[in-house]
ZAMI-918392 format. One record per residue (C-alpha): x, y, z; residue in three letters. Coordinates in steps of 0.1 Angstrom, whole numbers, padded with zeros to 4 digits, always signed. Last residue first. Example, Ala and Ser with C-alpha at 12.3 -4.5 7.8 and 13.67 -1.06 7.14 Angstrom:
<recs>
+0137-0011+0071SER+0123-0045+0078ALA
</recs>
This chain:
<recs>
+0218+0078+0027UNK+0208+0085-0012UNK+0235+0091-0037UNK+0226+0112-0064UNK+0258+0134-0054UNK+0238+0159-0032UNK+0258+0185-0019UNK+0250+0193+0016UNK+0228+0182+0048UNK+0202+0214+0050UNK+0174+0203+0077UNK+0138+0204+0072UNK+0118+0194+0105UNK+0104+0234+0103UNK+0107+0247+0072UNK+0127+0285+0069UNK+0160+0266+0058UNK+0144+0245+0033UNK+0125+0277+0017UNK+0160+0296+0018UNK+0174+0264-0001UNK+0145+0264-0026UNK+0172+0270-0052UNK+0192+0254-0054UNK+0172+0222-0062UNK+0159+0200-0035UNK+0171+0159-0027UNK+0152+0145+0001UNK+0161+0125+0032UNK+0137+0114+0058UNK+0115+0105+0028UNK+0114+0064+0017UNK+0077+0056+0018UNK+0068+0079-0017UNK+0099+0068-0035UNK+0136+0080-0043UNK+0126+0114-0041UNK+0138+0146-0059UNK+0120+0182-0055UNK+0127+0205-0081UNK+0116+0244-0083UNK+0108+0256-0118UNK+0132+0291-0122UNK+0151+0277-0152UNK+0119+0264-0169UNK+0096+0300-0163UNK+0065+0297-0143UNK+0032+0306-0151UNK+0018+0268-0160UNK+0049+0245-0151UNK+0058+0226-0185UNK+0093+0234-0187UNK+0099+0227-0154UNK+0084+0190-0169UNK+0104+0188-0202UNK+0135+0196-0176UNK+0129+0167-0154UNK+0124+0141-0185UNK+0154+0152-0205UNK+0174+0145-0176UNK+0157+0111-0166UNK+0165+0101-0208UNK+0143+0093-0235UNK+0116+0106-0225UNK+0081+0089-0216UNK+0043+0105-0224UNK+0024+0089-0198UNK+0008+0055-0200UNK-0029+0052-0185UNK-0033+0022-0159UNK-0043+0043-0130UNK-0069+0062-0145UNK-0084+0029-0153UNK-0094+0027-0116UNK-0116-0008-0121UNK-0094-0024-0097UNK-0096-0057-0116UNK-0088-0039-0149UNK-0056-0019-0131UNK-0043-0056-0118UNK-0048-0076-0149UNK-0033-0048-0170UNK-0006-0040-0148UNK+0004-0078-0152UNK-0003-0080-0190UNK+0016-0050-0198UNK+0049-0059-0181UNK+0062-0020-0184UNK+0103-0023-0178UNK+0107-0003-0213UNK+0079+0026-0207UNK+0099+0031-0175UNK+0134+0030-0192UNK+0116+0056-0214UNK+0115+0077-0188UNK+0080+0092-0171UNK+0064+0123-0177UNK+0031+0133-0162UNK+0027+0105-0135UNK-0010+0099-0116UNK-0012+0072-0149UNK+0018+0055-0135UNK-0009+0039-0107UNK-0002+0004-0116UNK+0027-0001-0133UNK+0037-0037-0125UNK+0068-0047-0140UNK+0076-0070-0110UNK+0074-0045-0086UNK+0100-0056-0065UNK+0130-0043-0091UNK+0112-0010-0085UNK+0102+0011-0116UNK+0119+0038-0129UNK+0125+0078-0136UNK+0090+0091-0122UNK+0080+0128-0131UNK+0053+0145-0111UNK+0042+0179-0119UNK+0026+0207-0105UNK+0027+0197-0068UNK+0008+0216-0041UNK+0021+0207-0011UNK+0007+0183+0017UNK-0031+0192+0033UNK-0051+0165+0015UNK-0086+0160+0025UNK-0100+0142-0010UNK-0069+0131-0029UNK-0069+0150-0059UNK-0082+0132-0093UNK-0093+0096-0100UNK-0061+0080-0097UNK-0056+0098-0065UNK-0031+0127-0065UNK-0021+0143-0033UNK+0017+0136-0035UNK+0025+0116-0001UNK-0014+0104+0007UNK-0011+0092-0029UNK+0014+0066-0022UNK+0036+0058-0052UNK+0026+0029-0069UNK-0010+0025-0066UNK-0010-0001-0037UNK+0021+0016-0025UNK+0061+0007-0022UNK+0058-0027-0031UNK+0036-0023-0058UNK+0064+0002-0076UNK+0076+0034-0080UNK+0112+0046-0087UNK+0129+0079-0090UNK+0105+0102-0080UNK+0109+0139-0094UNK+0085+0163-0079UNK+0085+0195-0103UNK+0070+0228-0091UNK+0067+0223-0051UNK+0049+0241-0029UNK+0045+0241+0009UNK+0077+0220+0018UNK+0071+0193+0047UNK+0067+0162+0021UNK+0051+0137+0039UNK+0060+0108+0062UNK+0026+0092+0079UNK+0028+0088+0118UNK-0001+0108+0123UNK-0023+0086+0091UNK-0011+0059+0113UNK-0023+0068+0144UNK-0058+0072+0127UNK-0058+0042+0110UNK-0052+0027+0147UNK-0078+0037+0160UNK-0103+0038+0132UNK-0090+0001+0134UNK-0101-0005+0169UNK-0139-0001+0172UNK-0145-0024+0140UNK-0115-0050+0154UNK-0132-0051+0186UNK-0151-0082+0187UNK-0124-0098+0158UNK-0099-0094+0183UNK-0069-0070+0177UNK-0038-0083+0185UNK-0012-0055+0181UNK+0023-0048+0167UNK+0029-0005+0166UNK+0054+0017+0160UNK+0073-0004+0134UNK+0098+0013+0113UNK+0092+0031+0077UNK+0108+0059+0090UNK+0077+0079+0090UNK+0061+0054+0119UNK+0045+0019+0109UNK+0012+0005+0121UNK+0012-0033+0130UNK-0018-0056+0132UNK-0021-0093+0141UNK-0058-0097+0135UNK-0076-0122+0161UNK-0097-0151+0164UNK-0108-0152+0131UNK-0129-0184+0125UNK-0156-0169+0147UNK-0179-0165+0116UNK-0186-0129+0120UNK-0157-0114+0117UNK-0159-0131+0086UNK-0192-0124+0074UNK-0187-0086+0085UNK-0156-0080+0063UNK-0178-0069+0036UNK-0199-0049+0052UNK-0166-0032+0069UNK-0151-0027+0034UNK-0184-0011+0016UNK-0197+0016+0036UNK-0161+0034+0033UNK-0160+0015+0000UNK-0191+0028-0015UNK-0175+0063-0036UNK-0141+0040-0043UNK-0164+0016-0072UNK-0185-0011-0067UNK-0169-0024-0093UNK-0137-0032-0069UNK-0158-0055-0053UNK-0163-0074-0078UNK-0128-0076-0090UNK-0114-0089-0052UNK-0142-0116-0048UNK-0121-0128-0085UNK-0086-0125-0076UNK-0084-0133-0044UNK-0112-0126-0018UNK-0088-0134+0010UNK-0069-0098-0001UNK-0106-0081-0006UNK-0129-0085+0022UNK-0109-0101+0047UNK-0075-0078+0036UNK-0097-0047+0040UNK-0111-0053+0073UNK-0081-0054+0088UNK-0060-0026+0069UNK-0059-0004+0042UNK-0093+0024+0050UNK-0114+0020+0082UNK-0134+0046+0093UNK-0136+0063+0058UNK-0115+0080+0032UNK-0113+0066-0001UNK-0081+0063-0032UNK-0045+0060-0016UNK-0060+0042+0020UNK-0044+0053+0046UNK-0023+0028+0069UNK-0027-0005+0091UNK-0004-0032+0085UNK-0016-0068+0082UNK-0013-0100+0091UNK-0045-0115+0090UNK-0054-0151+0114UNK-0082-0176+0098UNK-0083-0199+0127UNK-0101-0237+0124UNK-0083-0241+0087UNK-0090-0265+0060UNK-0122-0255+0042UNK-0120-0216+0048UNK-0083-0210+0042UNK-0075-0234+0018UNK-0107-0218+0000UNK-0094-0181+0000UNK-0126-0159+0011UNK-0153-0146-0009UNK-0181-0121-0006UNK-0211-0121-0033UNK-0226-0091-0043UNK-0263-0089-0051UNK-0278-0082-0084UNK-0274-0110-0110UNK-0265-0138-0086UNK-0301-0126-0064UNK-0290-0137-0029UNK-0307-0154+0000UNK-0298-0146+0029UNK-0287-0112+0022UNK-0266-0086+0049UNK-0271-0050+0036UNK-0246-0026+0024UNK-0255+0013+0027UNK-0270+0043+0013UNK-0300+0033+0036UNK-0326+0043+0009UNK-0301+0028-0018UNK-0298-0004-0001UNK-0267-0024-0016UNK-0271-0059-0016UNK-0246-0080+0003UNK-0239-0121+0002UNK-0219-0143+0026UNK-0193-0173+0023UNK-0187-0179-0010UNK-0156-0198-0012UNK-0125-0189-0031UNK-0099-0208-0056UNK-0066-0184-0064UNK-0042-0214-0046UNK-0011-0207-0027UNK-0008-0227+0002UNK+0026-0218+0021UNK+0039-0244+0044UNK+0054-0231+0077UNK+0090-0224+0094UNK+0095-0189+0084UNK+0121-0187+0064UNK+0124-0220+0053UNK+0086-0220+0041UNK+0087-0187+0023UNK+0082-0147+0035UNK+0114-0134+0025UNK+0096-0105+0009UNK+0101-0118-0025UNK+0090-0148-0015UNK+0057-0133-0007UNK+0057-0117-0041UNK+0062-0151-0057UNK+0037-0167-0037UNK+0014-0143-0054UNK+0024-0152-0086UNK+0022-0188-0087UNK-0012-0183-0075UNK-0018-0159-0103UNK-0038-0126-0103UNK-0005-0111-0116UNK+0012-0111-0084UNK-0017-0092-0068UNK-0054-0099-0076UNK-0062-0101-0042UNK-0034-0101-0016UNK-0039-0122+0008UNK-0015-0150+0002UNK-0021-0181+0027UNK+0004-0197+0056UNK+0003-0225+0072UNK+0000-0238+0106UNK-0005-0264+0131UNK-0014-0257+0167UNK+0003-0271+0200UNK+0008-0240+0216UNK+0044-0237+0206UNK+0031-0237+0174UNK+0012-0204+0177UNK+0044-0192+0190UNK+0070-0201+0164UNK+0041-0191+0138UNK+0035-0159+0150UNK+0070-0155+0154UNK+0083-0164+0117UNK+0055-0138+0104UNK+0064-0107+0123UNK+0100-0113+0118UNK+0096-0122+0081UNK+0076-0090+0075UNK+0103-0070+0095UNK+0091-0037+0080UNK+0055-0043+0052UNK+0063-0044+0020UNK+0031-0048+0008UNK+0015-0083-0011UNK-0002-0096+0020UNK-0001-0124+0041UNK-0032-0146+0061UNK-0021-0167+0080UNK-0043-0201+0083UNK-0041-0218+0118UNK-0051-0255+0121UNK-0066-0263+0158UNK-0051-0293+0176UNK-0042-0271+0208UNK-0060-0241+0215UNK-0055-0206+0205UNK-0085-0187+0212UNK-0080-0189+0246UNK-0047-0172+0244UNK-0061-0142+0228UNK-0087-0133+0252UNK-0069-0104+0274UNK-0035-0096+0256UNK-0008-0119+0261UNK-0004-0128+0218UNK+0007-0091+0219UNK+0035-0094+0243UNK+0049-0122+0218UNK+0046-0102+0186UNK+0068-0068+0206UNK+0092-0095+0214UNK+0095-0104+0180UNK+0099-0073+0174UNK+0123-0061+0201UNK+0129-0020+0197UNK+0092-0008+0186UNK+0094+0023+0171UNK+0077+0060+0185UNK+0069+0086+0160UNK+0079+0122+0156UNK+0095+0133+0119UNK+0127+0145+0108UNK+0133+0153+0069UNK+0171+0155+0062UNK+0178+0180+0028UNK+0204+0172+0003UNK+0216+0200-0016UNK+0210+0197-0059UNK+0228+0219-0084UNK+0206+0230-0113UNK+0193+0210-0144UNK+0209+0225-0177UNK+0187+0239-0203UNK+0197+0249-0238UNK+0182+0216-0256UNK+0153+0224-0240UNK+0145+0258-0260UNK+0117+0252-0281UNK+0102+0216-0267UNK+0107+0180-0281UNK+0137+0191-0305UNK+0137+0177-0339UNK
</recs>
């Protein structure tokens, strides 16, 4: 039986590839970049001799992770301190610490690599309490808290029982589901990453409405607590390079991080055409975005549209695979319409399940209706476009929401291409991606 009247008649058209450019600065020397910013004013004399120095490293794929990483420790060693290295990452890695050093590894973040133990453990530490205020509409410091009402904020145990320094390493970018002053970055990775599995759950419940009020109160006991000297923060440009490597003190991180989440949402890659009927994404995955493919790119949020976004209007989103990085995890398919059934076959269940239920976005765990074949799977969806016929649909092809200098467009939006500013015709497109 066919699927939909008339499928079986419909060939996908010829594909051009089309170069992207986009404006953004990258930082040549890395580790040189890592060094410079360890020389900024008060840095240094946080860093004295004898002290123990907990990283903390997340679960994105952030460019020249191991770089970043193997320097800090090179130089914070140097100094006469000892080291080791803690995931951040929440529930990540299937809420597991076995996982979450997994994901690190994954990354080439391990012991060899960068010269320092990793301590993987999910145990946490209650270190502050909040209740929510509903005159103030915001998060207020408690002394004494009430288990049943109050929110309890955690960080990582190794880190806050056997390190002096609790030092994030962390990139700086939109967040996929809130808008606010700070978003994915800093604050976000003390409140939720060192949190583990089970801070990182509660505060999820709270729900995406509180956590531009939220994240910052959250943080607060740990900037706080002079045990974080400094962030090491980086912001990357549309190429997926670095354009930024700072130390941010703890004193200035809630000045500087609207800073630098606003640079970052600047440098963000996008898609530059105005409308697109089908946007076909070849992979997704937890290493690419927090939700799988990065909402700020295709304007859906697991709970609807993306509040504020100005990219093009998309009708439908088709996704051909998951990333080998990923693990299985699914999170975020739900934003799909159609996926493969290579998708629905690579699905670890209990992994997306652990990390959708913690997030409490169940949007984001919902299972499209999957074809048997990427072919079949593109055409169901230009078939699907409200007002528009099947063999007029026009097709945008990605390999992933980070990954956009080059893009694959059918035939014909060529004289859309060639009328977009930053859009640039290459040729033929093979299915080979540059």
């Amino acid at each position: 039986m066919e699927l939909l009247p008339g499928l079986s008649r419909l060939r996908l058209p010829p594909f051009h590839l089309v170069r992207q450019s986009f404006a953004g600065d990258e930082v040549g020397d890395v580790a040189a970049a890592v060094r410079a910013a360890l020389t900024a004013p008060g840095i240094a004399d946080s860093l004295r001799p004898g002290l123990t120095a907990a990283l903390a490293v997340g679960s994105r794929g952030i460019a020249d992770l191991p770089i970043l990483v193997a320097t800090l420790v090179a130089e914070l060693t140097q100094r006469g301190l000892k080291v080791f290295l803690v995931p951040a990452m929440g529930s990540h890695g299937g809420g597991t610490a076995e996982g979450q050093a997994a994901v690190l590894a994954r990354y080439g973040v391990t012991a060899a690599v960068v010269g320092a133990p990793l301590r993987s453990d999910m145990a946490t530490e209650v270190i502050g309490a909040l209740r929510f205020d509903e005159a103030a509409q915001d998060y207020i410091p408690v002394a004494v808290p009430d288990p049943e009402r109050d929110l309890l904020v955690r960080c990582d145990r190794a880190a806050w029982r056997e390190a002096d320094l609790i030092i994030p390493v962390v990139r700086v970018k939109p967040h996929t589901g809130f808008r606010g002053p700070v978003e994915s970055g800093i604050c976000k990775m003390l409140a939720i990453g060192l949190a583990k599995h089970e801070g990182c759950a509660r505060l999820h419940r709270e729900g995406y409405a509180r956590f531009a009020r939220l994240i910052p109160a959250a943080a607060g006991p740990l900037l706080a607590s002079g045990r974080v000297p400094f962030a090491l923060a980086v912001v990357e440009n549309a190429s997926e390079r670095l354009a930024v490597v700072e130390a941010v003190p703890a004193g200035r991180v809630l000045a500087r991080e609207p800073v630098l989440l606003d640079l970052a949402r600047a440098l963000l890659p996008r898609l530059l055409l105005p409308r697109i009927d089908v946007l076909v994404i070849e992979e997704i995955g937890k290493d690419i975005s927090g939700v799988g493919m990065d909402s700020n790119i295709i304007g859906r949020a697991e709970d609807g549209r993306l509040p504020g976004f100005t990219g093009p209007d998309i009708q439908r989103i088709v996704v051909l695979g998951l990333s080998a990085a990923t693990k299985g995890n699914a999170t975020g398919l739900g934003m799909a319409d159609l996926i493969t059934e290579r998708v629905f076959a690579a699905i670890d269940r209990n992994v997306t399940a652990t990390n959708v239920l913690t997030s409490g976005s169940l949007e984001g765990g919902r299972i499209p209706i999957a074809l048997p074949t990427d072919d079949e799977a593109i055409l169901a969806a230009a078939s699907c476009v409200p007002g528009v016929r099947a063999q007029d649909a026009t097709i945008v092809r990605i390999r992933n929401t980070r990954g956009l200098a080059h893009i694959a467009v059918s035939e014909n939006l060529l004289p859309v291409v060639r009328a977009t500013a930053g859009c640039a015709v290459v040729g033929p497109f093979d299915g080979m991606w540059p």
